[in-house]
N, C-alpha and C positions, 0 to 999 in steps of 0.2 A: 558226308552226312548220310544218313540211314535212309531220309526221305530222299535225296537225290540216284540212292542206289536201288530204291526201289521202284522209281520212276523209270528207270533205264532200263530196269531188268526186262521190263513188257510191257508198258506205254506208252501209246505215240505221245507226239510233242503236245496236241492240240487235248486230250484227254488228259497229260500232264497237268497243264494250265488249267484248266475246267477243275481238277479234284484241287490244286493250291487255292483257286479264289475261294471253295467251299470251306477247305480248311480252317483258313484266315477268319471267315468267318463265324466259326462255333465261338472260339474264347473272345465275346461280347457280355456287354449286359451284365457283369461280374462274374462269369463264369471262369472258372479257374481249379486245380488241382494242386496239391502237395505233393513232395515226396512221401512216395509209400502209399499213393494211391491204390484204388481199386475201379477200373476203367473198362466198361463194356460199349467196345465196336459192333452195332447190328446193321448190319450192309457193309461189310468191312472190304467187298472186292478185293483189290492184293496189298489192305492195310495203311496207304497212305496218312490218313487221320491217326492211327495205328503209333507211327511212324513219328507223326508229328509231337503226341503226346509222348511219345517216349525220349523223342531230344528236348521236348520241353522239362522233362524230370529227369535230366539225364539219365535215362534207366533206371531211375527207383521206383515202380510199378508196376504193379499187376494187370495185362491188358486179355481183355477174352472178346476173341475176335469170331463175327458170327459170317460167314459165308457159306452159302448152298450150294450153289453153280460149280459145279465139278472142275470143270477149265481154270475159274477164278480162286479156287480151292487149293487146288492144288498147287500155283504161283505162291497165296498166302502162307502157306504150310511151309515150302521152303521158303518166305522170304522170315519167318518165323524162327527157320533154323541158321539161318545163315547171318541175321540181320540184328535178333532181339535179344538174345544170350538167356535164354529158358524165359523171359520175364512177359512173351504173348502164347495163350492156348489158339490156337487157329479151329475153331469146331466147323464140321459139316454140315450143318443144318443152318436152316434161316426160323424167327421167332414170329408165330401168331398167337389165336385166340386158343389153339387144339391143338394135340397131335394131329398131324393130315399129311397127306402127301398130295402134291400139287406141279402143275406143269408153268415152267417157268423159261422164258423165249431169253435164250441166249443169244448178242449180238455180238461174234468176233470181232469186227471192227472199230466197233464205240462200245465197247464193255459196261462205262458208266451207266447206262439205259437199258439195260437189263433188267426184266419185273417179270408178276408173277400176274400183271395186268397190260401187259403189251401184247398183242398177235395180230394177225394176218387182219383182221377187223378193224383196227383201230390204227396200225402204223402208221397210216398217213399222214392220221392227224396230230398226231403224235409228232411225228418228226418235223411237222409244220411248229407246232411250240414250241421242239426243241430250237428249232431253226432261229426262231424269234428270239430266244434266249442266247444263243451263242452270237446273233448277229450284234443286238445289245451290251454283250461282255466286251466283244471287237472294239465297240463302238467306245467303251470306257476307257480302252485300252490295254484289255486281259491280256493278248497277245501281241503286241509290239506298236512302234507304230506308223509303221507301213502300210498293213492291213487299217489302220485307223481310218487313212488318205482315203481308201476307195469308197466311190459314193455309196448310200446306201442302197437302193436299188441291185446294183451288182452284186455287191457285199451279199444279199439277201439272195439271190442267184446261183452267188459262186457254193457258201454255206450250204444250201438246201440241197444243191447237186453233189457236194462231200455228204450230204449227211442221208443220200440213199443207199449206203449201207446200213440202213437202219431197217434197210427191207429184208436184209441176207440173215434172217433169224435160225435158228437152232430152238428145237423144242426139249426141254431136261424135264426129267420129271425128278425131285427133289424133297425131301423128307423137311418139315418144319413142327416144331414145338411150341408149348407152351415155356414164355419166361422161367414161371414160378417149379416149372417141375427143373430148369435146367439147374439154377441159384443151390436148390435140393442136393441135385447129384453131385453139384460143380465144389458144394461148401460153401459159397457163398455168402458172407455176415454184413457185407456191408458192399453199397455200388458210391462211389464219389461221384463218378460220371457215368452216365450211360448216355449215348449218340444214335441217336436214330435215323438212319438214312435208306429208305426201304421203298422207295420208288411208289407211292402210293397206299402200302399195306401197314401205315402209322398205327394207324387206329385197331387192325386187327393184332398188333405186336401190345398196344397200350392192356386192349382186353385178355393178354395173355399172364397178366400179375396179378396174382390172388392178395387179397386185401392184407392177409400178414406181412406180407413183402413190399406195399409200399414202405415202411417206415424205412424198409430199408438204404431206399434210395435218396442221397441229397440233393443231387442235380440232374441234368437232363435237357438234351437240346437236340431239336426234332426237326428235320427237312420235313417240312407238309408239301405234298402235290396237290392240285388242284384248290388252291389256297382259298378260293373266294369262298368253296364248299362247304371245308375241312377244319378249318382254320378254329373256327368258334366251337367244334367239337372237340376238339385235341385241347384246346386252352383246360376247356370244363371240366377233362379230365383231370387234370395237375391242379387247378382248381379245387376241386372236390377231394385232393389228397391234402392238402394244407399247403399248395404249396405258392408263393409268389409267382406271378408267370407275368413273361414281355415278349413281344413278337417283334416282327423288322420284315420286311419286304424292300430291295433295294431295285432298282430300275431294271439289272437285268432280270431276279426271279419275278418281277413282274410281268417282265414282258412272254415268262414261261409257266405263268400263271403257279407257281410256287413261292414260298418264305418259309421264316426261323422261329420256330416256338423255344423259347430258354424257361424253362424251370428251375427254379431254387429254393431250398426248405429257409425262412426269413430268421 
């Protein structure tokens, strides 16, 4: 399978698990694709989501994968060539409100938590939610269930002291766009899905669609961070374009202060 070789290619086990449970969860809510889609990955790291839509349509789809991160880029690019048979663009850049170029803290070890809102000021705390998050995923049984058996307390212990490699950053500085000029250059007539998984930067990705190019879009299903904040601003946007919106917060993004915004035109 395309997702399992991409998985191996260059992720550990535990960041495996982590992008499958995200996965599973976008097609909710009726969210779903045809053959002969048109499907935009923004935050696409080395495609997994990518990946998953593509064996869903057994490859009859057009997939435009956004990644910025040079390292993760580069992975996507060949898993692009080696994986999708011409049917993913892998582009260089990540989507906001501007053209800008922007400094974005790359973490070798945990790839997935890579933003353009993480550094040396905030890690801690950050990797304290993330902690909370994974320890909760354990606890449902993301990862097996052995890891299930240890108390919580430990589990919380053991998790937090993997997850200080979230202190070993890399700073990129990385070119990002507006949507509405990419759709332009790309040809672009029609989005089935667009995915939005951008570690915080939803809302400046949502402001980068000029108003001709909603009609474009049918669906849409957005990772919000910091959910309690975010949440009721990102609804009003999809809102304010016509479109039906439903949210979900399941135990563990709760306990990482994140959920799922799904959009769909009724």
């Amino acid at each position: 399978m395309v997702m399992n070789a991409i998985e191996l290619h260059s992720i550990n086990r535990w960041e495996a698990s982590f992008l499958r449970e995200e996965v599973g969860g976008y097609f909710s809510h009726g969210v779903e694709c045809m053959p002969g889609a048109t499907v935009l990955d923004v935050g696409a790291n080395i495609g997994v989501f990518s990946a998953a839509v593509y064996e869903r349509l057994d490859g009859d789809v057009r997939i435009y994968a956004f990644e910025p991160l040079p390292p993760l880029h580069e992975t996507l690019e060949r898993n692009a060539r080696e994986f999708f048979n011409g049917r993913l663009t892998a582009l260089p850049y990540g989507l906001a409100s501007r053209d800008d170029e922007l400094d974005f803290s790359y973490i070798p070890a945990a790839t997935i938590f890579s933003s353009s809102s993480r550094d040396q000021g905030n890690i801690e705390a950050e990797r304290r939610r993330v902690t909370a998050s994974v320890v909760e995923m354990i606890r449902q049984g993301g990862l097996g269930p052995v890891l299930r058996r240890v108390p919580a307390p430990l589990l919380t212990l053991l998790v937090s002291r993997k997850l200080r490699v979230m202190r070993q950053l890399e700073k990129h500085r990385v070119k990002v766009r507006p949507l509405s000029s990419v759709l332009d250059e790309q040809g672009i007539d029609h989005i089935d899905l667009i995915k939005i998984d951008v570690e915080g930067a939803e809302l400046d990705v949502l402001k980068g669609i000029e108003e001709r190019h909603w009609p474009l879009i049918r669906q849409a299903v957005v990772e919000v961070e910091r959910w309690q904040q975010n949440r009721d601003m990102v609804c009003e946007v999809f809102h304010m374009h016509g479109f039906t919106v439903s949210t979900e917060q399941d135990p563990v993004q709760q306990a990482g202060d994140i959920g799922m915004v799904f959009a769909a035109r009724p």
